[in-house]
PyMOL Python script that loads the backbone (N, CA, C, O; Angstrom):
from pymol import cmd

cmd.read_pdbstr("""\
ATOM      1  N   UNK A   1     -70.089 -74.550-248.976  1.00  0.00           N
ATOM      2  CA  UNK A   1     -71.204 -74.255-248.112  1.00  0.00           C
ATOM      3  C   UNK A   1     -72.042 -75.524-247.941  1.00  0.00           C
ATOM      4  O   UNK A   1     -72.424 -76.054-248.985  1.00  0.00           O
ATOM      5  N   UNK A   2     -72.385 -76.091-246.777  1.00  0.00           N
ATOM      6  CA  UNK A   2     -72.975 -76.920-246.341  1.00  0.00           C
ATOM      7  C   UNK A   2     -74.792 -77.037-246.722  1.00  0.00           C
ATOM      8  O   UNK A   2     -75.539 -76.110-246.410  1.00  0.00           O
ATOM      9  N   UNK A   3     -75.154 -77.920-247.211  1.00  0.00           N
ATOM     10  CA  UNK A   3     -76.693 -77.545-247.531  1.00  0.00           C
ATOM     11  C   UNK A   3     -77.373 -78.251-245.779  1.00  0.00           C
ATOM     12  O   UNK A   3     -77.012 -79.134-245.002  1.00  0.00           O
ATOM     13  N   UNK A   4     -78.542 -77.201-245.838  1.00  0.00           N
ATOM     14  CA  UNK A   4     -79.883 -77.784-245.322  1.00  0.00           C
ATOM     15  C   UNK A   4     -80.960 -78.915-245.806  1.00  0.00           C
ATOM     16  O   UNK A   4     -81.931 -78.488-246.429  1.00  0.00           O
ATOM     17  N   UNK A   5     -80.897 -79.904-245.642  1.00  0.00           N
ATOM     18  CA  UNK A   5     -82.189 -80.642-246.235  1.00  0.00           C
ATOM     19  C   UNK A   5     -83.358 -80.935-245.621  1.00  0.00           C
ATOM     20  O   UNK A   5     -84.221 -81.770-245.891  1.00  0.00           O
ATOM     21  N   UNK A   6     -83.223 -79.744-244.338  1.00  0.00           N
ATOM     22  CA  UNK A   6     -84.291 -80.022-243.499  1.00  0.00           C
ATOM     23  C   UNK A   6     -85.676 -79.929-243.996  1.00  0.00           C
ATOM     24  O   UNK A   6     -85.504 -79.628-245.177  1.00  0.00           O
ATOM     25  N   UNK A   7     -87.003 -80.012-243.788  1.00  0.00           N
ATOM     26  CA  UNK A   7     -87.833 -79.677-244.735  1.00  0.00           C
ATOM     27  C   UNK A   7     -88.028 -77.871-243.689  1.00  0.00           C
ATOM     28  O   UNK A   7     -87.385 -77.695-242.654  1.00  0.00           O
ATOM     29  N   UNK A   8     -88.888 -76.907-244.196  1.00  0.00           N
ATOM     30  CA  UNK A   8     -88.878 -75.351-243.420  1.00  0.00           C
ATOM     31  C   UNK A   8     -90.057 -75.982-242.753  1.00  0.00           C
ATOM     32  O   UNK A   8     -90.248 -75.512-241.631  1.00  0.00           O
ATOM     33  N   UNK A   9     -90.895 -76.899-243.109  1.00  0.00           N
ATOM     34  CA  UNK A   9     -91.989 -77.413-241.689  1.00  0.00           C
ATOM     35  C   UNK A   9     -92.065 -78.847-241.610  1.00  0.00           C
ATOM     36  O   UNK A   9     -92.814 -79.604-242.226  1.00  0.00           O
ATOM     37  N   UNK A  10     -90.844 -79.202-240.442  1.00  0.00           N
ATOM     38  CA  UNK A  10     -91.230 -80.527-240.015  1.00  0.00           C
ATOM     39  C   UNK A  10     -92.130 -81.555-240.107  1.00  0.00           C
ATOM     40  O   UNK A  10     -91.899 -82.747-240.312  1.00  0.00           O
ATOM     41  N   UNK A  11     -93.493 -80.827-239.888  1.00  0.00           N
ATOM     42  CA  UNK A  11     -94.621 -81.586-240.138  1.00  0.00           C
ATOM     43  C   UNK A  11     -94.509 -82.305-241.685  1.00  0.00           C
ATOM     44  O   UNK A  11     -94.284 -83.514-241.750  1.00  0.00           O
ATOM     45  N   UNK A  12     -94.618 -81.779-242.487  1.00  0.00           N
ATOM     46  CA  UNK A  12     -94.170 -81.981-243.965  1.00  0.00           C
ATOM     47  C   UNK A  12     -93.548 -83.111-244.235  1.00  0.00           C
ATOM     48  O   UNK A  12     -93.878 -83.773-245.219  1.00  0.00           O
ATOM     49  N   UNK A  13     -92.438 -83.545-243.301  1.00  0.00           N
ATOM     50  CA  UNK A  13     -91.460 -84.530-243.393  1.00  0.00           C
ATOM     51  C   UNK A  13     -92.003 -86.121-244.374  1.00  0.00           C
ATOM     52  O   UNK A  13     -91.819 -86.570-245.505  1.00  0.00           O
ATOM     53  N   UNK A  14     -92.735 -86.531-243.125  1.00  0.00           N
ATOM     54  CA  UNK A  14     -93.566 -87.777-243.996  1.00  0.00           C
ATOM     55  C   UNK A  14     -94.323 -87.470-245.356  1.00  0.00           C
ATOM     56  O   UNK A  14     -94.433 -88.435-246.111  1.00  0.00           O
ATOM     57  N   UNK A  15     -94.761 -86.486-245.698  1.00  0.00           N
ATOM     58  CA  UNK A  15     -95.230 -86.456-246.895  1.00  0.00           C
ATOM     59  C   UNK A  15     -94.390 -86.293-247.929  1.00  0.00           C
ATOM     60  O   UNK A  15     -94.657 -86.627-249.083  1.00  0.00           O
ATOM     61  N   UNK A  16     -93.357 -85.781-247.564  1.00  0.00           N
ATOM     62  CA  UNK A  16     -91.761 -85.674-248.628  1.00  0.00           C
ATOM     63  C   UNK A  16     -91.240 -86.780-249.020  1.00  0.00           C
ATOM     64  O   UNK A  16     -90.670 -87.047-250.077  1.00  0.00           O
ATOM     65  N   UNK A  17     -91.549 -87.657-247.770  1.00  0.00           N
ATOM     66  CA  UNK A  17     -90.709 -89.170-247.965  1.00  0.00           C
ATOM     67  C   UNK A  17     -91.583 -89.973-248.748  1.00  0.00           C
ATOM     68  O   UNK A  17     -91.231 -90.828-249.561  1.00  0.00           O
ATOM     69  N   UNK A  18     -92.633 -89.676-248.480  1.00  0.00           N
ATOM     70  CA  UNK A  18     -93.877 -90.507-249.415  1.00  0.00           C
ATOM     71  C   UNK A  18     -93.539 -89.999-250.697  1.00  0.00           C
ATOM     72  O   UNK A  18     -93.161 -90.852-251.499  1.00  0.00           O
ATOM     73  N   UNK A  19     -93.572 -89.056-251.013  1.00  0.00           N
ATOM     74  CA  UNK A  19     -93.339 -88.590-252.592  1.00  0.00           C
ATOM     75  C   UNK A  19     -91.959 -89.071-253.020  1.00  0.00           C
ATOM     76  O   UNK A  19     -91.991 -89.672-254.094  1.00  0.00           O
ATOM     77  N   UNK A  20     -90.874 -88.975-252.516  1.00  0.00           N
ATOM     78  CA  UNK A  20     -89.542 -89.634-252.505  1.00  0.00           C
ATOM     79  C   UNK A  20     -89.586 -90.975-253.339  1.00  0.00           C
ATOM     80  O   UNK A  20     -89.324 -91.303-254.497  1.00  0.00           O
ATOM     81  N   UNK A  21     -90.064 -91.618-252.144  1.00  0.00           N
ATOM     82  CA  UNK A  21     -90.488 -93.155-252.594  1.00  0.00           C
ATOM     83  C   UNK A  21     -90.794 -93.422-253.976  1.00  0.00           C
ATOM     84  O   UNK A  21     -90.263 -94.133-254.829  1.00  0.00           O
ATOM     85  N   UNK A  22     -92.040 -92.473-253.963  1.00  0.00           N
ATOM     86  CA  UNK A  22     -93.322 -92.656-255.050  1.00  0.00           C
ATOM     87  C   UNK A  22     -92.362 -92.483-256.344  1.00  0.00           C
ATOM     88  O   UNK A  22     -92.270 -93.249-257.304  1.00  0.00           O
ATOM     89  N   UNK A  23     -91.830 -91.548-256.163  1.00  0.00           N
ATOM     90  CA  UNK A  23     -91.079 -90.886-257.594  1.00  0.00           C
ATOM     91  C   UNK A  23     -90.085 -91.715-257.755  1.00  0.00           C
ATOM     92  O   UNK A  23     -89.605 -92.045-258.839  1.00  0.00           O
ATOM     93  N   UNK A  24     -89.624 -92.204-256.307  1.00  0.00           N
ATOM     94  CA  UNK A  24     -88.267 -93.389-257.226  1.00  0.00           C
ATOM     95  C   UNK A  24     -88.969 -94.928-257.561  1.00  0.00           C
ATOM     96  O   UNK A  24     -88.202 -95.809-257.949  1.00  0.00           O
ATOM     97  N   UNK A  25     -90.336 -95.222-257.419  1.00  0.00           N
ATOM     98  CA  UNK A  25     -90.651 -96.429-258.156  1.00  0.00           C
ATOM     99  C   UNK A  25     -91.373 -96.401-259.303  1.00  0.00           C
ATOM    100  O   UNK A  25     -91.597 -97.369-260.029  1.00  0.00           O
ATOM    101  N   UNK A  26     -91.886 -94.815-259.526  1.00  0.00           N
ATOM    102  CA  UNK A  26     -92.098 -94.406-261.206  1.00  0.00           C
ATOM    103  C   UNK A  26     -91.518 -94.223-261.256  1.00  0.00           C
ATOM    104  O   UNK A  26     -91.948 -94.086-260.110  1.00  0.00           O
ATOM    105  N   UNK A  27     -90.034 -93.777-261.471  1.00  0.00           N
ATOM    106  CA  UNK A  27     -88.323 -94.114-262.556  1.00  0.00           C
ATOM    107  C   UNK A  27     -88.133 -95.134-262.501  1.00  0.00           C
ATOM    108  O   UNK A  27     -87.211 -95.522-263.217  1.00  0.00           O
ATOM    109  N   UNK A  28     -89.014 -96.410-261.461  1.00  0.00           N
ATOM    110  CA  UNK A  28     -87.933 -97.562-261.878  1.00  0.00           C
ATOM    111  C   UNK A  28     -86.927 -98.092-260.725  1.00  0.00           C
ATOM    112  O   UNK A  28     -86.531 -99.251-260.607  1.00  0.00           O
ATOM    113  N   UNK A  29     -86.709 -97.353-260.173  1.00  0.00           N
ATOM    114  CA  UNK A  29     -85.306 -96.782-258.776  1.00  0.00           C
ATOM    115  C   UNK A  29     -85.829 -97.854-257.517  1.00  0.00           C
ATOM    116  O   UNK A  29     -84.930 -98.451-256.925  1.00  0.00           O
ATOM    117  N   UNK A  30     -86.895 -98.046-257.201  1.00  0.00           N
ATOM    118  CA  UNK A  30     -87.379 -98.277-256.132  1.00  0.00           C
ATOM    119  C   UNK A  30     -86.901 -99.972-255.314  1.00  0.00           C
ATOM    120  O   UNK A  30     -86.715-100.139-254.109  1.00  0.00           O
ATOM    121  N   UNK A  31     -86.803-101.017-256.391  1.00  0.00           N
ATOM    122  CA  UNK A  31     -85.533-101.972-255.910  1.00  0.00           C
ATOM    123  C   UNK A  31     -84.267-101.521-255.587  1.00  0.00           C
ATOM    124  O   UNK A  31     -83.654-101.695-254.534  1.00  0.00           O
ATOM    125  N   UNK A  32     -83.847-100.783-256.820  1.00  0.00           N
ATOM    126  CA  UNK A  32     -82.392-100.433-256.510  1.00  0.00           C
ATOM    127  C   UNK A  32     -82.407 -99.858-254.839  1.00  0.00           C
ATOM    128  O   UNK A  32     -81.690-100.237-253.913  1.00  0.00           O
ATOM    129  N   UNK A  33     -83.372 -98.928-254.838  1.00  0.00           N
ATOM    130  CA  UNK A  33     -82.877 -98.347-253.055  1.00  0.00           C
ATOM    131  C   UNK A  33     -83.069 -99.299-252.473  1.00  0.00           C
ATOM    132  O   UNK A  33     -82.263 -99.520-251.570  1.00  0.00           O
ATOM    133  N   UNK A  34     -84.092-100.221-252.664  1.00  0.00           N
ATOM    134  CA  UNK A  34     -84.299-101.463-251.535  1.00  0.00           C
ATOM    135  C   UNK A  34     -82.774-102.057-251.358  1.00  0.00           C
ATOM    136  O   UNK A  34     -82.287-102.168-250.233  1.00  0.00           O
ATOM    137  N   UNK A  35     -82.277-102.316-252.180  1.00  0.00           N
ATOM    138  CA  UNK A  35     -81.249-103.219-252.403  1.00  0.00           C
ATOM    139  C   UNK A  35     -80.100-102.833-252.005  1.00  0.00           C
ATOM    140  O   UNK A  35     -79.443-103.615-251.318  1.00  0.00           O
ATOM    141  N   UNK A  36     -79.674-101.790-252.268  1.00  0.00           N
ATOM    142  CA  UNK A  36     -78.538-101.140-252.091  1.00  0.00           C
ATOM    143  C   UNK A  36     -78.521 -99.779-251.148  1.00  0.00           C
ATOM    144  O   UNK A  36     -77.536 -99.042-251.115  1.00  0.00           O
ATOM    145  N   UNK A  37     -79.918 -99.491-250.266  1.00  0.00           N
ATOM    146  CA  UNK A  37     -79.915 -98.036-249.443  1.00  0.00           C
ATOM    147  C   UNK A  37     -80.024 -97.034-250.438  1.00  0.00           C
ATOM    148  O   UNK A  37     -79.683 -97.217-251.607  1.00  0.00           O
ATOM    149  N   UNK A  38     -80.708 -95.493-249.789  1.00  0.00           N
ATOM    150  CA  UNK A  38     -80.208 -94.567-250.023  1.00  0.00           C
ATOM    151  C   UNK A  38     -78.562 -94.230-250.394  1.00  0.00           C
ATOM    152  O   UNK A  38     -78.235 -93.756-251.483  1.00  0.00           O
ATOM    153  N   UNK A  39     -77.757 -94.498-249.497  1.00  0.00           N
ATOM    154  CA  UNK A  39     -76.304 -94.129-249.020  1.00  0.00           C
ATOM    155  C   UNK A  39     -75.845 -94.744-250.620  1.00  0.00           C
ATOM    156  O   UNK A  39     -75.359 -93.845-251.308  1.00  0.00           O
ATOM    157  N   UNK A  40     -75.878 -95.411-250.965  1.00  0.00           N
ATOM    158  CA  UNK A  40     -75.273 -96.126-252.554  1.00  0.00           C
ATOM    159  C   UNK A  40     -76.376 -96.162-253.330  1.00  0.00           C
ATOM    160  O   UNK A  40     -76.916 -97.172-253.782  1.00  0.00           O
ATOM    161  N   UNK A  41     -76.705 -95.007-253.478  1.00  0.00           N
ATOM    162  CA  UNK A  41     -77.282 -94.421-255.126  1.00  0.00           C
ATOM    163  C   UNK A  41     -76.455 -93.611-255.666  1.00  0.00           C
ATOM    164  O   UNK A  41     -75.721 -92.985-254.901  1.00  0.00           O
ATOM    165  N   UNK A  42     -76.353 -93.421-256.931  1.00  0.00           N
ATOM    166  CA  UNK A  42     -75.538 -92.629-257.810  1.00  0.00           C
ATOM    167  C   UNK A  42     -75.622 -90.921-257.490  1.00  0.00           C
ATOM    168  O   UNK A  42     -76.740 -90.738-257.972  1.00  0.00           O
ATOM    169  N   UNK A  43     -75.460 -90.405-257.307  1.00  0.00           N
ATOM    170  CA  UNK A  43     -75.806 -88.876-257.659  1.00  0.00           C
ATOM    171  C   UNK A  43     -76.154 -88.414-258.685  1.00  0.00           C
ATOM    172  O   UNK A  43     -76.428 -87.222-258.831  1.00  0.00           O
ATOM    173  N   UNK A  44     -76.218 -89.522-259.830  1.00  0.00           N
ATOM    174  CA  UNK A  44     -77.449 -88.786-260.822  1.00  0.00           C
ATOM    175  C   UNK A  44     -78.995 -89.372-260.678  1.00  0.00           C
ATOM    176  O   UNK A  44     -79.969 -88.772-261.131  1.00  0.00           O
ATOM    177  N   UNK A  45     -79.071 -90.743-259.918  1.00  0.00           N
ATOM    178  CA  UNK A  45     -80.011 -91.318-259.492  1.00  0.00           C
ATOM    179  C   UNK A  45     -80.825 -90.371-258.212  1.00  0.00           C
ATOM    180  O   UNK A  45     -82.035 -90.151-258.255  1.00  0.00           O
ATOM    181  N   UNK A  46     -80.124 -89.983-257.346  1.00  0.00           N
ATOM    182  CA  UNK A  46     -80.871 -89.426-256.924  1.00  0.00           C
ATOM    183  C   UNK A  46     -80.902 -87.840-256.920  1.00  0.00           C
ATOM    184  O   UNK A  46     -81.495 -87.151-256.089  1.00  0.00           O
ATOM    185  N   UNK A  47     -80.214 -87.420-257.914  1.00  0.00           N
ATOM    186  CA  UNK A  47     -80.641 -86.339-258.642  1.00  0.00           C
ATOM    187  C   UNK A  47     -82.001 -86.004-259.441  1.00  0.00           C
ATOM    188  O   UNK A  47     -82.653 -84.960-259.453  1.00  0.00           O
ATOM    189  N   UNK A  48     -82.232 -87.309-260.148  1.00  0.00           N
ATOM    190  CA  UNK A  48     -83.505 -87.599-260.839  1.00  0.00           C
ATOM    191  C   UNK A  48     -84.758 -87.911-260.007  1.00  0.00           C
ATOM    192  O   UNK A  48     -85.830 -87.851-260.608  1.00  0.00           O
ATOM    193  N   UNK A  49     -84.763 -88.166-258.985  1.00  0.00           N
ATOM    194  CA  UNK A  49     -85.606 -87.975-258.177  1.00  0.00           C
ATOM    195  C   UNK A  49     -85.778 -86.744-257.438  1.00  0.00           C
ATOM    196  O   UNK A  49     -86.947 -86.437-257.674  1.00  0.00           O
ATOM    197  N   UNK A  50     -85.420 -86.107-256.890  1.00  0.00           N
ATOM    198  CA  UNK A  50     -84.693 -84.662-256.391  1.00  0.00           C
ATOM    199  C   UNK A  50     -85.862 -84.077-257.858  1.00  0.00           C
ATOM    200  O   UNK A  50     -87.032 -83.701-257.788  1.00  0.00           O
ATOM    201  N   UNK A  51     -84.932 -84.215-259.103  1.00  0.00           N
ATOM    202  CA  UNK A  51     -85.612 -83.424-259.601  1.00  0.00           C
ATOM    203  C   UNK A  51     -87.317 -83.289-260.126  1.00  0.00           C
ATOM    204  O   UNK A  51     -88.024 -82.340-260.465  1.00  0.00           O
ATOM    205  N   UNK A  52     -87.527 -84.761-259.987  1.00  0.00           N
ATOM    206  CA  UNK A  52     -89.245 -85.168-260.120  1.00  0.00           C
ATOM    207  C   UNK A  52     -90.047 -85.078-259.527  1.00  0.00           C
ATOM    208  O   UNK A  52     -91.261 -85.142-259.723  1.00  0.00           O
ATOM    209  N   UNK A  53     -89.027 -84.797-258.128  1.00  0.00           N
ATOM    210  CA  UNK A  53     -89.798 -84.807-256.502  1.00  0.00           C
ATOM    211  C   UNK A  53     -90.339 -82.885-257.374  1.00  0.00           C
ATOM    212  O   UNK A  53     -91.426 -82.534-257.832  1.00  0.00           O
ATOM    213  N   UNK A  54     -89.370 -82.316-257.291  1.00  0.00           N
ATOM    214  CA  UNK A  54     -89.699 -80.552-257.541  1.00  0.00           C
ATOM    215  C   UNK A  54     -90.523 -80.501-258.576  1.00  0.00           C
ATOM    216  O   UNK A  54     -91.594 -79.913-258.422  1.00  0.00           O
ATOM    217  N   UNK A  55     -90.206 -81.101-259.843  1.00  0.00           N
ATOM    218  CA  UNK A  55     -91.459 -80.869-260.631  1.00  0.00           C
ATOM    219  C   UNK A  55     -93.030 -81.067-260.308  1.00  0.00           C
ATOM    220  O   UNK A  55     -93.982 -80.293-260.407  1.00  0.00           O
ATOM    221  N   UNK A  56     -92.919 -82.504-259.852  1.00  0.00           N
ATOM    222  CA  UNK A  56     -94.531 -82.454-259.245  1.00  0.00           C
ATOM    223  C   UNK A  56     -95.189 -81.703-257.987  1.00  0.00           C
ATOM    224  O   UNK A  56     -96.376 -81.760-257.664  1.00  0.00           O
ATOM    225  N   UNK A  57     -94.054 -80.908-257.275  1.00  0.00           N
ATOM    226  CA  UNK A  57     -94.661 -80.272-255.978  1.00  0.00           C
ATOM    227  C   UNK A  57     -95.228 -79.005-257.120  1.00  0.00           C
ATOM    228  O   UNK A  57     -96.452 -78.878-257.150  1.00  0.00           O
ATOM    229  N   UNK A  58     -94.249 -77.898-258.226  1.00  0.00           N
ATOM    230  CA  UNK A  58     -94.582 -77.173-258.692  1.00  0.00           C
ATOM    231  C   UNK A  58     -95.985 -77.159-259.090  1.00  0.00           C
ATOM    232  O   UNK A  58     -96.964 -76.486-258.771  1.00  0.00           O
ATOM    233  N   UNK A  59     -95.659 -78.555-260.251  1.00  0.00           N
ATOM    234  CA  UNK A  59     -97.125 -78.972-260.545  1.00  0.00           C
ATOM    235  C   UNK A  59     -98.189 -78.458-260.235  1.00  0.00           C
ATOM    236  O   UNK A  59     -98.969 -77.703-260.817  1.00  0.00           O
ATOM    237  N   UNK A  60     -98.136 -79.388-258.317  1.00  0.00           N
ATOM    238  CA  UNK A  60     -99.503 -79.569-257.814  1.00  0.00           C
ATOM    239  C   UNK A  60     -99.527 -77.796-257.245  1.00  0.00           C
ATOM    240  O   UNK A  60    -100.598 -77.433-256.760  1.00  0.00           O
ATOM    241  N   UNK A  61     -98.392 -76.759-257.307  1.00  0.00           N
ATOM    242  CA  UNK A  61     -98.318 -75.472-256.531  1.00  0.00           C
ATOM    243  C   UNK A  61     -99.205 -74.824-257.528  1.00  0.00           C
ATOM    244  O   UNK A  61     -99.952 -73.984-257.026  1.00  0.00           O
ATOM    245  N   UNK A  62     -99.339 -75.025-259.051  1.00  0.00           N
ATOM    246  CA  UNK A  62     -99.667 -74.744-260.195  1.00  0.00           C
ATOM    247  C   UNK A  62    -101.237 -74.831-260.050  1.00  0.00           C
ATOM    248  O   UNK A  62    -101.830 -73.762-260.191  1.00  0.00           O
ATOM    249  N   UNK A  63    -101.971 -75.923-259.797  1.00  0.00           N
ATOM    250  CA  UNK A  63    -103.035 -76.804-259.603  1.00  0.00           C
ATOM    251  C   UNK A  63    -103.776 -75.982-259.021  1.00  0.00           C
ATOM    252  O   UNK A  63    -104.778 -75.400-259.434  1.00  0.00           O
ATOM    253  N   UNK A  64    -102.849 -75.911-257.256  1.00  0.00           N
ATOM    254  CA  UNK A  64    -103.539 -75.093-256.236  1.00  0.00           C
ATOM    255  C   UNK A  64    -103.958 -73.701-256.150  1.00  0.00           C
ATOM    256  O   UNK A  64    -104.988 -73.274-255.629  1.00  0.00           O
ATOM    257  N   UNK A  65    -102.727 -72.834-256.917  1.00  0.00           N
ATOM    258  CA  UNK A  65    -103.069 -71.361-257.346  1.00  0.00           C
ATOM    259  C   UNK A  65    -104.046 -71.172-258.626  1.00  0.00           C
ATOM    260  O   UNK A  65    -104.671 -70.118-258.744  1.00  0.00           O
ATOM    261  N   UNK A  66    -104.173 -72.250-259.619  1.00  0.00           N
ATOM    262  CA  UNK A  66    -105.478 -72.116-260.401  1.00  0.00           C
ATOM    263  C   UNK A  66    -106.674 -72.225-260.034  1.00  0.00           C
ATOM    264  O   UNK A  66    -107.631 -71.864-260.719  1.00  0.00           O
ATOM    265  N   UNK A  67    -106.767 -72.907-258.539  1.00  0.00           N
ATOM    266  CA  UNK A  67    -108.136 -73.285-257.895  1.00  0.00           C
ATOM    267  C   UNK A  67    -108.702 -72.209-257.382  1.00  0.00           C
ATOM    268  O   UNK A  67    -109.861 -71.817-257.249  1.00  0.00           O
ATOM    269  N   UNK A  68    -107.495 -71.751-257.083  1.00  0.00           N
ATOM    270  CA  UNK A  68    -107.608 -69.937-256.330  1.00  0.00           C
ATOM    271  C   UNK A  68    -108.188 -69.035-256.596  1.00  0.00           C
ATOM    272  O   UNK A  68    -108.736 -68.305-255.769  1.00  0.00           O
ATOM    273  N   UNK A  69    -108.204 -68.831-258.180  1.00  0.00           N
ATOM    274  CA  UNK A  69    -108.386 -67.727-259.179  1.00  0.00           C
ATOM    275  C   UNK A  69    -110.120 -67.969-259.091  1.00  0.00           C
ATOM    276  O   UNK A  69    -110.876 -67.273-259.769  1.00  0.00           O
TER     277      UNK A  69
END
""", "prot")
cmd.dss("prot")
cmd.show_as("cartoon", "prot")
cmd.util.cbc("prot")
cmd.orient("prot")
């Protein structure tokens, strides 16, 4: 089965990529993509981002529903 990586609101887009970024130059990652593209990163490299990207959206989802209360 083919994935979607669209974001569900376009608008969103640039702020995904900003966090992208962000999260691959706190791992460290952020030459390597310079250097070598997206297209030649490892799949655990950008797995680890993938997965830091989700932790901190939770995070901040965490943040926002406590502000709520």
């Amino acid at each position: 089965m083919a994935h979607d990586h669209r974001p569900l609101l376009p608008s969103s887009r640039p702020a995904l990529d900003r966090l992208k970024y962000e999260v691959a130059e706190d791992l460290g990652l952020g030459d390597d993509i310079e250097e070598r593209g997206w297209g030649n990163m490892t799949t655990r490299e950008v797995g680890k981002i993938g997965g830091n990207m989700v932790k901190r959206l939770i995070r901040k989802a965490e943040q926002d529903l406590k502000k709520g209360d």
